[in-house]
C-alpha atoms as an extended CHARMM CRD file, in Angstrom:
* protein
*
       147  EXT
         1         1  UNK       CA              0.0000000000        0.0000000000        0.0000000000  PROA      1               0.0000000000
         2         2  UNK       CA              1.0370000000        3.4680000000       -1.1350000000  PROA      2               0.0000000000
         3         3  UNK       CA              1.6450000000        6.2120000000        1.5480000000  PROA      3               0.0000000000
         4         4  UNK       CA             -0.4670000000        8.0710000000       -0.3880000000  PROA      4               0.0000000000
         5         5  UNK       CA             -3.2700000000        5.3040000000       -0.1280000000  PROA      5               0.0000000000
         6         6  UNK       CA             -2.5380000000        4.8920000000        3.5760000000  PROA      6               0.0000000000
         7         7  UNK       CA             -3.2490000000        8.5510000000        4.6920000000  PROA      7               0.0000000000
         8         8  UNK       CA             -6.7470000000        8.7990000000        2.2890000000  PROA      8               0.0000000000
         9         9  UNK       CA             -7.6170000000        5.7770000000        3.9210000000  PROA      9               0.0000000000
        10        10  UNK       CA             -6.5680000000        7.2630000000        7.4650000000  PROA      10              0.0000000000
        11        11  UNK       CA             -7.8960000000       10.6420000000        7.1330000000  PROA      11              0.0000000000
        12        12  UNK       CA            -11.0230000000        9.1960000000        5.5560000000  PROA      12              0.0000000000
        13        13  UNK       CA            -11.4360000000        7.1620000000        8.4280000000  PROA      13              0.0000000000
        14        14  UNK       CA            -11.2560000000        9.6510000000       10.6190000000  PROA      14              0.0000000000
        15        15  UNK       CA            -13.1310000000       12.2050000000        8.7140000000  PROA      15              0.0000000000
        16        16  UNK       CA            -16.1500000000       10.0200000000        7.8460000000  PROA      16              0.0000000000
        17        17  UNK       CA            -16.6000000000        8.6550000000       11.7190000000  PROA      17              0.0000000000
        18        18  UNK       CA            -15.9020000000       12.0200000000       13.4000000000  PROA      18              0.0000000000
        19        19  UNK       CA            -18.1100000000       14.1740000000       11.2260000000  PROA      19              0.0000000000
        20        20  UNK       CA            -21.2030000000       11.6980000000       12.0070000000  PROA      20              0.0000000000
        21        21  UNK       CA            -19.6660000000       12.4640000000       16.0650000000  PROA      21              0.0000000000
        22        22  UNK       CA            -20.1650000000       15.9010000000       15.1450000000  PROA      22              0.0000000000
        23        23  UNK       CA            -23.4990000000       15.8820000000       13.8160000000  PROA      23              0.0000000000
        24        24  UNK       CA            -24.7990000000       13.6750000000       16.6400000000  PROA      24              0.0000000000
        25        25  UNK       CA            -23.5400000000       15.8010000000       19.0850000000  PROA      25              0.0000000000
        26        26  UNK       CA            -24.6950000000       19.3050000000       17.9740000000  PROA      26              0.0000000000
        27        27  UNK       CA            -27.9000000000       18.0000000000       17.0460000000  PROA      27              0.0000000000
        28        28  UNK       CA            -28.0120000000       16.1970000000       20.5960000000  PROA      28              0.0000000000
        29        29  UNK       CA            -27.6460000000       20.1670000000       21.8080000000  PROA      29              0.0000000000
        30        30  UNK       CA            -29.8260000000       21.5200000000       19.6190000000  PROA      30              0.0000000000
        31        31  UNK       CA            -32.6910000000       19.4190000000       21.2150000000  PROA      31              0.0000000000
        32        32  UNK       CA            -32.5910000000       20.9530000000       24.6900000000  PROA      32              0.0000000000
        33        33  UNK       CA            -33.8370000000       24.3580000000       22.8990000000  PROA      33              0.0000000000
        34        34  UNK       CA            -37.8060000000       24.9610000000       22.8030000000  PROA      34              0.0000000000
        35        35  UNK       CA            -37.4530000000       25.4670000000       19.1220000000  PROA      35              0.0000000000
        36        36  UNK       CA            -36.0290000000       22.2550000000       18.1780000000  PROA      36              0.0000000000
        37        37  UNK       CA            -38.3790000000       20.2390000000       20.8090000000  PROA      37              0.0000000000
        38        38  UNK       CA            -41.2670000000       22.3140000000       18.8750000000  PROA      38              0.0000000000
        39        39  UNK       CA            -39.8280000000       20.8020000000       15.2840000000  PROA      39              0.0000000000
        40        40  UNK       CA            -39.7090000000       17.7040000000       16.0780000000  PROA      40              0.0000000000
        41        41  UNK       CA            -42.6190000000       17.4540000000       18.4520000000  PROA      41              0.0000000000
        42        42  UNK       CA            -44.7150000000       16.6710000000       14.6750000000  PROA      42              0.0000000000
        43        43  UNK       CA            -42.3950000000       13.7000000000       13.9020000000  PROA      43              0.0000000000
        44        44  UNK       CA            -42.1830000000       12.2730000000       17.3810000000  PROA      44              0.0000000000
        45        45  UNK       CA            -46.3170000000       12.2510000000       17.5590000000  PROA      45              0.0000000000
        46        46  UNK       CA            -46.7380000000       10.0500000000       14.5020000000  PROA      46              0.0000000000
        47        47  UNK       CA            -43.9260000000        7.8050000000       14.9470000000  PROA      47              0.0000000000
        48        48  UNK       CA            -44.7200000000        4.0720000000       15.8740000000  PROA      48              0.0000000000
        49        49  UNK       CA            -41.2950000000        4.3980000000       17.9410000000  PROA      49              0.0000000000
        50        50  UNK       CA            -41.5550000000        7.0790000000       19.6840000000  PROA      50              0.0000000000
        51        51  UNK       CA            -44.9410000000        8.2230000000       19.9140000000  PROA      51              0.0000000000
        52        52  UNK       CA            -44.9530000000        7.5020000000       24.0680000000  PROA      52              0.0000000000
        53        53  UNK       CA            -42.1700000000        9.7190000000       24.5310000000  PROA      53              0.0000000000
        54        54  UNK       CA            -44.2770000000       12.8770000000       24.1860000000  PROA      54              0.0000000000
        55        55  UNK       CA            -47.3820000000       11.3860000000       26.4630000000  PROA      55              0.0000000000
        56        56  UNK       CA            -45.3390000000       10.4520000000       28.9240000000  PROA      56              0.0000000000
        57        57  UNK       CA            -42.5480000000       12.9630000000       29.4370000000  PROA      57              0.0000000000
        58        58  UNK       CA            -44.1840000000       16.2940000000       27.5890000000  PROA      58              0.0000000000
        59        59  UNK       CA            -42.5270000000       18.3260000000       24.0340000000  PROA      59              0.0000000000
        60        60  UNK       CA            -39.6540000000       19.5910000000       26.1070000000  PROA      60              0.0000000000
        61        61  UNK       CA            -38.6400000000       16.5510000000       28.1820000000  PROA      61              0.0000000000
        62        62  UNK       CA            -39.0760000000       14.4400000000       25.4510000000  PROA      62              0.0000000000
        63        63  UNK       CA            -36.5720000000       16.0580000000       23.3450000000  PROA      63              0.0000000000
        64        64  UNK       CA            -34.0990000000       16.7090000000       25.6840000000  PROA      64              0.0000000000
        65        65  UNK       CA            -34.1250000000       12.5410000000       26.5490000000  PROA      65              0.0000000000
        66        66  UNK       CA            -33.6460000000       12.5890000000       22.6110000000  PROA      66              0.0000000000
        67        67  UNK       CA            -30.8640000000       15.0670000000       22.9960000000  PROA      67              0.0000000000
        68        68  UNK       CA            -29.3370000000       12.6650000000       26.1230000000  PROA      68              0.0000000000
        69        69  UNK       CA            -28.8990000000        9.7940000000       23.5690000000  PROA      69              0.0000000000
        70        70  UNK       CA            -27.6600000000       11.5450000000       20.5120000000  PROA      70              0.0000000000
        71        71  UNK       CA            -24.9440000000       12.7450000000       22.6080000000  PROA      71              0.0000000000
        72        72  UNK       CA            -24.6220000000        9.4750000000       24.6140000000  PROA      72              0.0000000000
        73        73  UNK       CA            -24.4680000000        7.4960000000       21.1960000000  PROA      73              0.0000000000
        74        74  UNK       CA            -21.7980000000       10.0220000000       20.0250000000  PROA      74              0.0000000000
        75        75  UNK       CA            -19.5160000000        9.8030000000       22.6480000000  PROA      75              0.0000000000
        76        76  UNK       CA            -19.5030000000        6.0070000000       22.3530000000  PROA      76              0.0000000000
        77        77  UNK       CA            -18.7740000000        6.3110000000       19.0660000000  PROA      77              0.0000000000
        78        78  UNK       CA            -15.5550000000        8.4830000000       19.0150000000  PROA      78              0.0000000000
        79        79  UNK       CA            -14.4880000000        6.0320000000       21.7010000000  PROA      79              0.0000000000
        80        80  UNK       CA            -12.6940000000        4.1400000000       18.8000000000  PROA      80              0.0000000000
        81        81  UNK       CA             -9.1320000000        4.6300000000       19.6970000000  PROA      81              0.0000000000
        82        82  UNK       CA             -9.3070000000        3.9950000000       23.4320000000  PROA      82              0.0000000000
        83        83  UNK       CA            -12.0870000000        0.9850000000       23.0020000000  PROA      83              0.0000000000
        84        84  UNK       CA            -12.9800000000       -0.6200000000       19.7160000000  PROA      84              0.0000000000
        85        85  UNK       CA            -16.1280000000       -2.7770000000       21.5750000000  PROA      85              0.0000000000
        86        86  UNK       CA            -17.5100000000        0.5790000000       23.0570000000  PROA      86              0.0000000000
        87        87  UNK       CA            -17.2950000000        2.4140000000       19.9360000000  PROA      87              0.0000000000
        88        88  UNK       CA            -18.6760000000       -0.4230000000       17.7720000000  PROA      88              0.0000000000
        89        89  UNK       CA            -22.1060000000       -0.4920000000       20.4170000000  PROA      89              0.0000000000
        90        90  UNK       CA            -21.8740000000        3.2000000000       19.7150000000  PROA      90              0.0000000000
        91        91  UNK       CA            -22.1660000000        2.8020000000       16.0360000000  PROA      91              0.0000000000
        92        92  UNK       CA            -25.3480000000        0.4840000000       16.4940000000  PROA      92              0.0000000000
        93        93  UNK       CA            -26.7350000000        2.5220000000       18.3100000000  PROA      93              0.0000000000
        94        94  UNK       CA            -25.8930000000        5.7860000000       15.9910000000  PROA      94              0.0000000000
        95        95  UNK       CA            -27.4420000000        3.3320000000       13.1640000000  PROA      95              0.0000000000
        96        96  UNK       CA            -30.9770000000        2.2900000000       15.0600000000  PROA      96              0.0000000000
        97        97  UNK       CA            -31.5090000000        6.2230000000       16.0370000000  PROA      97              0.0000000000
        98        98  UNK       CA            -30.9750000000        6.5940000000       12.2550000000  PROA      98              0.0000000000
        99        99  UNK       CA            -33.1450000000        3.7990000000       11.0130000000  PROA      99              0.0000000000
       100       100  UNK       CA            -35.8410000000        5.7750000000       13.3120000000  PROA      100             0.0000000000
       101       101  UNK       CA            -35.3030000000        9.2250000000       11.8150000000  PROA      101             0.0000000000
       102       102  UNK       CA            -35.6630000000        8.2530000000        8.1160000000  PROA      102             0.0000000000
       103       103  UNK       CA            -38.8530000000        6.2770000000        9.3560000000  PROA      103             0.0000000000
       104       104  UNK       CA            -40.0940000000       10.0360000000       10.0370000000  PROA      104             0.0000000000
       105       105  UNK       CA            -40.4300000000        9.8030000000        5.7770000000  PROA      105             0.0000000000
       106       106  UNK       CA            -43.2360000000        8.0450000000        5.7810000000  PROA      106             0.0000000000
       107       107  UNK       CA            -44.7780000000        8.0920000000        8.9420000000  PROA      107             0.0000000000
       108       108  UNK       CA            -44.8620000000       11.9660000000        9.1320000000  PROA      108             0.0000000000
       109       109  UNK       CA            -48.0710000000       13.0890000000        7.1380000000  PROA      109             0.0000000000
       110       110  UNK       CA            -47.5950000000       16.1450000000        5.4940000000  PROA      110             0.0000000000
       111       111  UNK       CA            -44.3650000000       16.0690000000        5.8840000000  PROA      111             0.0000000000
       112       112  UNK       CA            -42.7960000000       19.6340000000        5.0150000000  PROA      112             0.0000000000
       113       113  UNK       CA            -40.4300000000       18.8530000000        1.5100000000  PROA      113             0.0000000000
       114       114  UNK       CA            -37.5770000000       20.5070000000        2.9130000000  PROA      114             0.0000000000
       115       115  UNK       CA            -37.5650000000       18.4170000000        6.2450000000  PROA      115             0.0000000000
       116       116  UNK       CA            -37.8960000000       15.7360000000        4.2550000000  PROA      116             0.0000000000
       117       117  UNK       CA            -35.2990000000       16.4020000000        2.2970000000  PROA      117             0.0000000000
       118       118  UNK       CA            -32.7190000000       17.2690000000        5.5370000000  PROA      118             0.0000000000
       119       119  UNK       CA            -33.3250000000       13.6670000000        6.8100000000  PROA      119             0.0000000000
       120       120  UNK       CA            -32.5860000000       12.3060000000        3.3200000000  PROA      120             0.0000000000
       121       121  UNK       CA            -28.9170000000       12.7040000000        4.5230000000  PROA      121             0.0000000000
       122       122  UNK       CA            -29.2310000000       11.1350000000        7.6400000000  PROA      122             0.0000000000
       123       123  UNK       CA            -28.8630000000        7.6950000000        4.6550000000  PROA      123             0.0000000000
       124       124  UNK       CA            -25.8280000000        8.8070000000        4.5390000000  PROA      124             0.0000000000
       125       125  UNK       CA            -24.7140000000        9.3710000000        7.4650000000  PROA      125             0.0000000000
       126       126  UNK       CA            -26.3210000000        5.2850000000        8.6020000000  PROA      126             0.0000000000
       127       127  UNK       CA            -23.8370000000        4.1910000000        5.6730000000  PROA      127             0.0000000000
       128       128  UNK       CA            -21.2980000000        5.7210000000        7.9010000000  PROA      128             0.0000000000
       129       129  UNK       CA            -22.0940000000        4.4100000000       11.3270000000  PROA      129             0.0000000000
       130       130  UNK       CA            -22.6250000000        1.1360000000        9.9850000000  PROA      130             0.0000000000
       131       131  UNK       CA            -18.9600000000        1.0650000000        8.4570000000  PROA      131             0.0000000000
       132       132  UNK       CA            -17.7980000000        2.3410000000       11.7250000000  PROA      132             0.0000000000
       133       133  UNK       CA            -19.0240000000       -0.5690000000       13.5230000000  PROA      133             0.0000000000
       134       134  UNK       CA            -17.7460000000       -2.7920000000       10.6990000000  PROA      134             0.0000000000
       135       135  UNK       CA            -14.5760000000       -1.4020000000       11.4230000000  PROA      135             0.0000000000
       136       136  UNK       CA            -14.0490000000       -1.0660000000       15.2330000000  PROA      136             0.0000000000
       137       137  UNK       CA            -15.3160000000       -5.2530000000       15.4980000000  PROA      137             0.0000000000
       138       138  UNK       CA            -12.7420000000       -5.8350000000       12.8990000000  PROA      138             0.0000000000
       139       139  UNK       CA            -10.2620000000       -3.3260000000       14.9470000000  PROA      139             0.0000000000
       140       140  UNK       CA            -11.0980000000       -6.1770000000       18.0720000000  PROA      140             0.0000000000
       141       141  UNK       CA            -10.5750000000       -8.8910000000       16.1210000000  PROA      141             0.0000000000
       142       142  UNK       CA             -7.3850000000       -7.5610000000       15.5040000000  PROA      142             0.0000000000
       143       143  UNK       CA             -6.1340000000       -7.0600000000       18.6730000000  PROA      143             0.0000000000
       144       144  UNK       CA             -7.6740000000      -10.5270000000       20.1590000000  PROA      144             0.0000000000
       145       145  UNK       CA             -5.5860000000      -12.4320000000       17.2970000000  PROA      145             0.0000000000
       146       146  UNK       CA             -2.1690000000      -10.2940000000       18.0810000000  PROA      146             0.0000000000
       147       147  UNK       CA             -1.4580000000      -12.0100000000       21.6480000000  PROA      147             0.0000000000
């Protein structure tokens, strides 16, 4: 392998899992604000996961538990370097809170068109977290078959 190929692979790496950190975690913010708990208030009503949150715990408290596990998830996620297993639980879980936001497609009647196209990305960005975990079991398997 090329040094060349090594660092785009690298900085890739690091790039791709880090900038789906980033998004979790400022979006994880972003839902302890009255304006974001009011967006997503709409999608949270109609969805057939989540639809008890806003019963049970009210707009607000609802999004900030929301905001709790995007940052949670996150974290786990850029644990990669220090623990692979932590990191690739992480990833799942970045990948099922994804799997639950592009539900919000089709469960969501009138969905407003440029929502809908904002959580078009989040495809994307479940391409990423899946490859993430992909990696950090492989990054175990690794270090299990060096001793």
């Amino acid at each position: 392998m090329t040094t060349l190929q090594k660092w785009t692979l690298a900085t890739g790496q690091v790039v791709a899992r880090y900038s789906v950190v980033l998004f979790f975690v400022v979006f994880g913010l972003a839902k302890f604000t009255p304006a974001e708990a009011t967006a997503i208030y709409p999608l949270l009503v109609h969805s057939p996961f989540l639809f008890w949150l806003p019963g049970l715990f009210g707009q607000q408290l609802s999004s900030d538990i929301i905001g709790v596990v995007e940052i949670a998830l996150a974290l786990l996620m850029a644990s990669r370097p220090v623990t692979p297993l932590v990191s690739a639980i992480g990833s799942f879980g970045v990948a099922a809170s994804l799997v639950v936001t592009l539900s919000f497609l089709v469960t969501t009647p009138q969905l407003d068109p440029a929502l809908g196209a904002f959580i078009v990305k989040d495809l994307t960005l479940l391409g990423v977290a899946l490859w993430s975990a992909g990696e950090a079991l492989a990054a175990i398997k690794l270090r299990v078959a060096s001793f």
